[in-house]
Structure formats: structure tokens, C-alpha cells
C-alpha positions in Angstrom: 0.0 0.0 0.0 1.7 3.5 -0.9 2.1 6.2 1.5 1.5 9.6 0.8 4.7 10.2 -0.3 4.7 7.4 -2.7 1.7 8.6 -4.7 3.5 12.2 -4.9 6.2 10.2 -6.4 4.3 8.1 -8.3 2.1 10.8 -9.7 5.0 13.2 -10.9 6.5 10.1 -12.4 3.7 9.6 -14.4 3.8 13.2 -15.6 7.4 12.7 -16.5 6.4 9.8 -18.7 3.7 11.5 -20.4 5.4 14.7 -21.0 8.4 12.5 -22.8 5.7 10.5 -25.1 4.9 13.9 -26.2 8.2 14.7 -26.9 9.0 11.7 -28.6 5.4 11.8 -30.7 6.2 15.4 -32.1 9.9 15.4 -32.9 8.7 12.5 -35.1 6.8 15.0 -36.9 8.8 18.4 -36.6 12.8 19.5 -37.6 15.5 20.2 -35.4 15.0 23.8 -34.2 11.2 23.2 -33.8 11.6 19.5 -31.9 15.0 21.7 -29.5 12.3 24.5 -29.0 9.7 21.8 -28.1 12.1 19.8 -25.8 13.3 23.1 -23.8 9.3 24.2 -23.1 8.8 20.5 -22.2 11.6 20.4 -19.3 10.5 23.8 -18.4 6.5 21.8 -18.2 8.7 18.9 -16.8 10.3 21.2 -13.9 7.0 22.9 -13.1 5.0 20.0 -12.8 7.7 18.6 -10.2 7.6 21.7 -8.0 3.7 22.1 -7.7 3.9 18.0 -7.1 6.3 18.6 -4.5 5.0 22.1 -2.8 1.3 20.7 -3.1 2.9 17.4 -1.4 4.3 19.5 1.6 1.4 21.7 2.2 -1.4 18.9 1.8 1.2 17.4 4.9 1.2 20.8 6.6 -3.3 21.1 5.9 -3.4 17.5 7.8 -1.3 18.1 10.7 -2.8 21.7 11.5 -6.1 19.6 11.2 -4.5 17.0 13.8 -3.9 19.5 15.7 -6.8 21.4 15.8 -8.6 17.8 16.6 -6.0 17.5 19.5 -6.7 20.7 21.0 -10.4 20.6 20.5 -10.7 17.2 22.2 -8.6 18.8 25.1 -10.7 22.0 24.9 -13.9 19.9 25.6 -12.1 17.4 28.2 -11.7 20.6 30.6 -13.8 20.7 33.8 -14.2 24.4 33.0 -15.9 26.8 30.5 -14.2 27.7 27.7 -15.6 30.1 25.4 -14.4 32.0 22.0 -16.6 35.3 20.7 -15.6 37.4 17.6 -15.3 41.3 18.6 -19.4 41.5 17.5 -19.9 39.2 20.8 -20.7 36.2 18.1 -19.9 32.7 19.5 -16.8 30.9 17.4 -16.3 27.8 20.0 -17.2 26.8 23.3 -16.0 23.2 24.7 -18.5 20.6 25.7 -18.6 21.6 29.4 -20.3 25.1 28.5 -22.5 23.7 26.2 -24.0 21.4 28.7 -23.8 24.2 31.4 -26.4 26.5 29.4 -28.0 23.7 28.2 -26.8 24.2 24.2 -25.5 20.8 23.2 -28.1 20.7 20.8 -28.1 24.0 19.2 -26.1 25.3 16.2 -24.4 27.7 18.6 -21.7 29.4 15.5 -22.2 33.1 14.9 -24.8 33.6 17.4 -24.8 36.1 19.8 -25.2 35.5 23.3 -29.5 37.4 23.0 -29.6 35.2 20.3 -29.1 31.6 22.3 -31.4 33.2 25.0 -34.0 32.2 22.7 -33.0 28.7 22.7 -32.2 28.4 26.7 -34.9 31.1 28.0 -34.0 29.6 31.5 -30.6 30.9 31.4 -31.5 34.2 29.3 -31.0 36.6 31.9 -27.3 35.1 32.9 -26.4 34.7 29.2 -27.6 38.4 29.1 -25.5 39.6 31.8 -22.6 38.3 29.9 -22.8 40.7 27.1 -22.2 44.0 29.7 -19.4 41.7 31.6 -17.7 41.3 28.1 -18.3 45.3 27.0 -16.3 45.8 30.2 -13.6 43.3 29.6 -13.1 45.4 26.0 -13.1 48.6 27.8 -10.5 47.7 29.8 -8.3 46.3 26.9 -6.8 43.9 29.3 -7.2 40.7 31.5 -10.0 41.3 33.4 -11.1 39.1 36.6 -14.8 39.1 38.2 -17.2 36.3 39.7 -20.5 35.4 38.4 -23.1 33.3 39.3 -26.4 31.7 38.6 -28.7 29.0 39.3 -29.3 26.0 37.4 -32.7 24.3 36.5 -31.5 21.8 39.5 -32.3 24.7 41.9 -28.1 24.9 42.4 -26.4 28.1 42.9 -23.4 28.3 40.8 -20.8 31.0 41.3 -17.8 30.8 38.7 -14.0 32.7 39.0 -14.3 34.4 35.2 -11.0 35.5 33.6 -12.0 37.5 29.8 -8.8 38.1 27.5 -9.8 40.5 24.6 -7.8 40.2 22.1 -7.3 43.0 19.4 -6.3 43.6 15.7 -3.4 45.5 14.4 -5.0 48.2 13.5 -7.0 48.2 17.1 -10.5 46.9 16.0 -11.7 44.1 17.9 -10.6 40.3 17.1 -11.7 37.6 19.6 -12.6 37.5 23.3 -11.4 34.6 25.4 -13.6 33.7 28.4 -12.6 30.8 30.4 -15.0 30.0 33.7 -13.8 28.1 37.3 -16.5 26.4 39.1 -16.2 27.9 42.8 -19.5 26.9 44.2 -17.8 25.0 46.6 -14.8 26.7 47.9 -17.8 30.0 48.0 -19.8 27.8 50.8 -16.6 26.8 52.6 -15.7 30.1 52.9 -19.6 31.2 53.9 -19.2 28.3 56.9 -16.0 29.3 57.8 -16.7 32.7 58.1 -19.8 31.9 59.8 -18.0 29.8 62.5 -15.3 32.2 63.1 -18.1 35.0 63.5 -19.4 32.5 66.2 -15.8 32.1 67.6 -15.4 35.8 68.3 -19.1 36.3 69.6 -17.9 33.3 72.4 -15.2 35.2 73.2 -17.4 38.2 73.7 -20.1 36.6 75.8 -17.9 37.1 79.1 -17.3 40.7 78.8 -20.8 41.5 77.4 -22.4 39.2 79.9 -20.3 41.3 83.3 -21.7 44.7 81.4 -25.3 43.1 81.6 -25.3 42.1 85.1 -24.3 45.6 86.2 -27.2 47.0 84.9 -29.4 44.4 86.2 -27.6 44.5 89.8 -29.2 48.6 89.8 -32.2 47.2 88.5 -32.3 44.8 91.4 -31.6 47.2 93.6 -34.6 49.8 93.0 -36.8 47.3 93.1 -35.8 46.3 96.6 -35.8 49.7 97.6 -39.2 50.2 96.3 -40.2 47.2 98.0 -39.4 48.4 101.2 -40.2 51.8 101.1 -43.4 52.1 98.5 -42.5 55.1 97.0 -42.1 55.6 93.8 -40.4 58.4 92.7 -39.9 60.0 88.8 -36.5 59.7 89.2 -36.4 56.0 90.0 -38.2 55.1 87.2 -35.8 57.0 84.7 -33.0 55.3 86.4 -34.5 51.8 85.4 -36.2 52.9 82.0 -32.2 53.7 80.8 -30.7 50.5 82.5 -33.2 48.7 80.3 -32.6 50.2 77.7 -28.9 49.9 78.0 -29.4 45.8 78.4 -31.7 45.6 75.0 -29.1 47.6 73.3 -26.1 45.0 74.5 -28.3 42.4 73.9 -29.0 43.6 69.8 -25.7 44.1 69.7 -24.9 40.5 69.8 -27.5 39.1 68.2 -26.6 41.6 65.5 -23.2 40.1 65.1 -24.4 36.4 65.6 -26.9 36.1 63.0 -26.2 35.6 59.4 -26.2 38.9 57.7 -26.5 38.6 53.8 -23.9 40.5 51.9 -24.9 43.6 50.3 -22.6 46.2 48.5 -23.3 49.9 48.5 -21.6 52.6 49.5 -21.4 53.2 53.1 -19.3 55.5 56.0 -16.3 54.1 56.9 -16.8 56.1 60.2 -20.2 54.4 61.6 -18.6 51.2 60.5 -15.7 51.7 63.6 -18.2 53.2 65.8 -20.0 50.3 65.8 -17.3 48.1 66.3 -15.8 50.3 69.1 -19.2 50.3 70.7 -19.0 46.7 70.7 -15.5 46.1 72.5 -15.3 48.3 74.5 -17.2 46.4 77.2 -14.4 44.0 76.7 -11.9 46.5 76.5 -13.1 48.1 80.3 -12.8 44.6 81.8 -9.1 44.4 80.8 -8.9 48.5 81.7 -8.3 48.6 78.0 -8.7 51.9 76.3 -9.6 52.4 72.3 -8.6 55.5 71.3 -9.4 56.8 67.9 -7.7 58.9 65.8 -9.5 60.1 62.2 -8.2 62.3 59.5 -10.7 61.4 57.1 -14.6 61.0 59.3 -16.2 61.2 56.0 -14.6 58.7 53.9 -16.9 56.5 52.2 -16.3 52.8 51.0 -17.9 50.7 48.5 -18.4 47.0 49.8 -20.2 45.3 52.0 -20.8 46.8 55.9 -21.0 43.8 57.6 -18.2 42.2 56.1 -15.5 45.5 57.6 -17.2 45.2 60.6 -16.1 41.7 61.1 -12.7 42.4 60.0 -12.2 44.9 62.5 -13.5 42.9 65.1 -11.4 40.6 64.6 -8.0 42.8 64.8 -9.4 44.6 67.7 -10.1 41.4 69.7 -6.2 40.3 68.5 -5.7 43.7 69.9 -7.2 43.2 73.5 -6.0 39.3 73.4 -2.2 40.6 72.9 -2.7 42.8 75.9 -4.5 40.3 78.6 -4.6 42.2 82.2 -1.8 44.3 81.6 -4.1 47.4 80.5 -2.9 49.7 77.7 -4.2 51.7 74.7 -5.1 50.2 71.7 -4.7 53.3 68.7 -7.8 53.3 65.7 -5.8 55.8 63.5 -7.8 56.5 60.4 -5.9 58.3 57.3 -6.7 58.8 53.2 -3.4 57.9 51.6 -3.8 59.1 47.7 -7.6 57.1 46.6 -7.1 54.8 49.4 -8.1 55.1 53.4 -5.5 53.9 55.3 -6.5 52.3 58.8 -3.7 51.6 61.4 -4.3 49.3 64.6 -1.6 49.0 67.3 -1.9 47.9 70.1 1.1 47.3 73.4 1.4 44.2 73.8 4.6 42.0 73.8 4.9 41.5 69.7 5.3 38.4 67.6 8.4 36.9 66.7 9.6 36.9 63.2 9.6 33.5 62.8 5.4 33.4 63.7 5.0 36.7 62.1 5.6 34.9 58.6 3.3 32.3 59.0 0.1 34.8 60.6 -2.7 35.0 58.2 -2.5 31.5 57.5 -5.3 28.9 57.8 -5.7 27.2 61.3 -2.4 29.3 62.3 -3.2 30.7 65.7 -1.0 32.2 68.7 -4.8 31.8 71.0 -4.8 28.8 72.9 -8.4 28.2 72.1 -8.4 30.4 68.2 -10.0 28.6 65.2 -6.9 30.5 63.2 -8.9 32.1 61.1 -9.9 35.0 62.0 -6.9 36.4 59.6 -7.3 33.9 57.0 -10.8 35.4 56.8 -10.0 39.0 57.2 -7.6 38.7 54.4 -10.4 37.6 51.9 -12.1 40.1 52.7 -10.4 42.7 51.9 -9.2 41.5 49.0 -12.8 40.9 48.2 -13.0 44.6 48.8 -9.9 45.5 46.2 -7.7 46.1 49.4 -4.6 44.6 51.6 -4.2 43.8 55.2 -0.4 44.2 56.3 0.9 43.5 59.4 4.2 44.9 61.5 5.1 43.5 65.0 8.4 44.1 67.0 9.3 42.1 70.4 8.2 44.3 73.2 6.5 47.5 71.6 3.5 45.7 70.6 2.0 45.1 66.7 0.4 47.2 64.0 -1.9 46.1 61.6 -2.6 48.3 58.8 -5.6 48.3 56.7 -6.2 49.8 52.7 -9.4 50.1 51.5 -9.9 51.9 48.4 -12.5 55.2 48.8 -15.9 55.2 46.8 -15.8 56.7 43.6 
């Protein structure tokens, strides 16, 4: 059986052969200057029927292996366990790999040189996401560079699906659109590991709490006891009594919110909101823990209008829990822990030192790490959390700590355009 190089050979051989019977056949028939004329053109035939053999042999090998390859790539294209997907600079689909076809529920649709409306029509479950994609992509061109965001969905199963997007347009010479590259990560579950272990690290710090919180309830409730008594004994009730125990109420129910504001799950909404009634709620909140110690939280803002983007409850658990490493560093010794609050260029800077004795370099290194912890009885993420967080919120967390003069954490957030 000949290989393809073999019928190449074959067939210019059989051009040769033909071209000389012609040769032969007319000098038969012609003189000498007519058959020399006739032989010349017939090697120059000859010649040119060997190179376009021979080039249309090498690119016919050069056609099939781009073809292998293409097969190659595609079958490792739809092998991934993410989405892949390839638009033209109109947003028209060129190729998407099996798992994204399954995902939007496509596989049976000529999905080629549709735009994402367009398949809408054929998946009217997933219009709205597929819908969403088209301003997510008019962004990713905007920016003319990698661009990074999360998006999620749910699926006709009723299952929330949340997937780490990374878009790569990719331009012309001349600067007009070419082809956008969106590949998709399945996070769904690493998103409700973080929710639980945010959740039980929230829980964590409200354990901690419930000592300090639980002495500054029985105080009021040891007045409250008191009046009573004394009205008990003497019948006579006075005005000023009774305003004495309407504000000792009051101060328990607002203790009382307070936790159960920071127990309960809060969903996570982002809008714009004061940085400065963030901390105040947050001071308000330790310092009951911070007067058994004899602990004080001083603040110290530049900025008391600066305004962040992001979700409230989310900062409010981050400083929490670099307040409570604050107190925890201190113990019984007593001290000052320093809330210094500062806009740094587009960013608000927010420093937290406390004075207690430091961490060594060698811990120092390893702190934000999970289940890390220098508590006794920490989780060891507290940090671990914090740190998401922020960088959820387009910021960084550093920290500084020398032996003996305490440790600083410092805080960026970027302000709210």
C-alpha cells in the first residue's frame, strides 16, 4: 500500500512519462529547431510539474497536521472541567467546549455566529445570565486587558453556581476588535466553605465576647435589682427611679442587639457606606471587653467622611477581629489600643496597634495563614478570613510587630468613587 509520499512520487512520475511521449510523438513530426524549441518548453513543463507536485505534497502534509492538531486541541478543549468560550469582537460565539454547552444547556443548538441574545431564545432559562454576559464582556473590551470578576447563577437543578471568570480580549493590528477569550472556574464550593468558615469564626469571636458582654449586663441588672428592693421596702415611687431603670433597660436591650446583630447571618450587600459608623459600631462593641481588661480604644480620624464601596457587615467583622487580637495581645496588663484612620492618595488607610509584647519573626511569617493561631483556644482564622475580605474589597491587610512594643496592623481600602 503507498504512503503519501509514494503517490507524490508516483504521480509526478507519471507526468514525467507522459510529457516525454509527447516529446518523442512530435519530434517524429517536426525539424530540429522546432523539436530543440519543443524539448526546452517540455523540461520547463517537466520542472514545473515537479515543484507544484512537490509544494502541493508539503502543504497537503502541513493542511493535515494543522487539522490533527486542531482535533487534538479541541478534544482537550472539551475534556476541561471548566468553560471555555471564544466570541468574535461583534460578541458572536466561534467555539465553546462541551462543558459550556452542557452548562447553558446548548449541546443541541447550532451555537456558530450567534450572539449571546440570540441563544437566549434557545435556553430562555438561562436568558438573563447569558444576558448579563454581554455588559461583563463590553467591560472586559473597555478595559483592553485581562480582566477578573465572579459570576453566578442558578441552574434548572435549583443549584447556585458562582464561577471565578478570567475574559482576554484580544485585538487587531490596527485596534479593532478580534476575539474574546472567556474561560469559567467552578467555585461553588470553595464560596460555601468560605460562607461556613466565616460563619463559624463569627461565632468564635461572639464566644469570646459573651464574658465581657455578659459582666456589662449584670451591672445594669444589679441597679435594676436594687430599685426594686428599695421600692419594695419603702413604697414610693419616685420619677427619678423610674428613669434610672427605663435607661438600665434600655442599656441591656441595646447590648443584647448588639450580639445578636453580630451572631446572625447577615446577607452581603454592597453599596456605598461610612467608613466612620462602621468603627463606631465596632468600638461600641468592644469596648465592654476592653473596660474589663482596663483597656482603652482611642481613635484617631483624619478622614470621618470617607466613604467605601463594599459590603458593611463584612468590615465590621474584619475589624472585630483585629481589635479582639488587639485586646488578646494585651491580657490584664491594660494599655491603649490606637484606631488611626488616614486617606493615603484614593485609598483610606487604617492603622491598629496595640502594646502588647509582639510576635516573633519567625510566627510573624506564618500569621494569616489557615488554622495558624497564637490563641490557645483560636479557630486560626480569624486572619485567614480577614484577608479575603479585603481582598474581596480590592484592598490589603499588612501587618508589622516588633518584640516588646506591641503590633500594627494596617488596613487599605480603596474610597468610593
Amino acid at each position: 500500500m503507498l504512503t503519501k509520499k509514494g503517490w507524490a512520487a508516483a504521480t509526478a512520475g507519471m507526468m514525467i512519462v507522459l510529457a516525454c511521449q509527447m516529446v518523442l510523438g512530435f519530434i517524429h513530426e517536426r525539424n530540429a529547431i522546432e523539436s530543440f524549441i519543443y524539448i526546452v518548453l517540455s523540461i520547463i513543463l517537466v520542472g514545473s510539474l515537479l515543484y507544484l507536485a512537490v509544494n502541493g505534497y508539503r502543504l497537503l502534509v502541513k493542511y493535515q497536521g494543522v487539522q490533527g492538531e486542531e482535533k487534538r486541541l479541541s478534544a482537550l478543549i472539551d475534556s476541561m472541567p471548566d468553560f471555555m468560550c471564544v466570541k468574535d469582537g461583534e460578541g458572536r460565539w466561534l467555539k465553546v467546549n462541551q462543558f459550556g454547552l452542557e452548562l447553558y444547556e446548548l449541546t443541541r443548538v447550532d451555537y456558530y455566529g450567534k450572539t449571546d441574545s440570540q441563544l437566549g431564545d434557545y435556553t430562555p432559562f438561562f436568558k438573563d445570565a447569558l444576558l448579563y454576559c454581554i455588559d461583563s464582556d463590553e467591560a472586559a473590551w473597555e478595559n483592553q486587558c485581562l480582566t477578573r470578576t465572579e459570576e453566578s447563577f442558578y441552574l434548572r437543578s435549583g443549584e447556585f453556581k458562582t464561577f471565578d471568570v478570567i475574559k482576554v480580549p484580544l485585538y487587531h493590528e490596527d485596534g479593532t476588535r478580534r476575539i474574546l477569550i472567556t474561560l469559567g472556574r467552578d467555585i461553588s464550593q470553595q464560596k460555601r466553605t468560605e460562607a461556613m468558615l466565616l460563619k463559624k469564626e463569627k461565632l468564635s469571636v461572639v464566644g469570646e465576647l459573651s464574658a465581657g458582654i455578659a459582666h456589662e449586663i449584670r451591672n445594669p441588672l444589679t441597679s435594676l435589682k436594687g430599685f426594686i428592693q428599695l421600692l419594695h421596702e419603702t413604697e414610693n415611687v419616685t420619677e427619678e427611679y423610674l428613669t434610672i431603670m427605663s435607661r438600665e433597660i434600655d442599656r441591656i436591650n441595646q447590648i443584647v442587639s448588639e450580639l445578636l446583630v453580630l451572631a446572625k447571618p447577615q446577607s452581603r450587600i454592597h453599596a456605598q457606606f461610612q467608613f466612620n459608623e462602621a468603627l463606631d459600631y465596632v468600638v461600641n462593641i468592644m469596648k465592654h471587653e476592653a473596660l474589663l481588661l482596663g483597656i482603652a480604644i482611642t481613635i484617631k480620624a483624619d478622614k470621618k467622611d470617607a466613604v467605601i464601596f463594599g459590603d458593611k457587615n463584612q468590615v465590621v467583622q474584619v475589624l472585630i477581629n483585629i481589635i479582639k487580637n488587639a485586646l488578646d495581645a494585651m491580657g490584664q496588663k491594660g494599655g491603649e489600643v490606637t484606631v488611626k484612620v488616614e486617606q493615603v492618595g484614593q485609598n483610606l488607610k487604617i492603622s491598629i496597634k496595640d502594646q502588647g509584647e509582639g510576635i516573633p519573626p519567625e510566627r510573624l511569617k506564618h500569621l494569616g495563614e489557615p488554622f495558624f493561631t497564637l490563641k490557645e483556644k483560636g479557630m486560626g482564622l480569624g486572619l485567614t478570613i480577614s484577608n479575603k475580605i479585603i481582598q474581596e474589597h480590592k484592598g490589603c491587610i499588612d501587618i508589622k510587630s516588633e518584640l516588646g512594643f506591641g503590633t500594627e496592623v494596617i488596613i487599605k481600602l480603596p474610597l468610593a468613587q
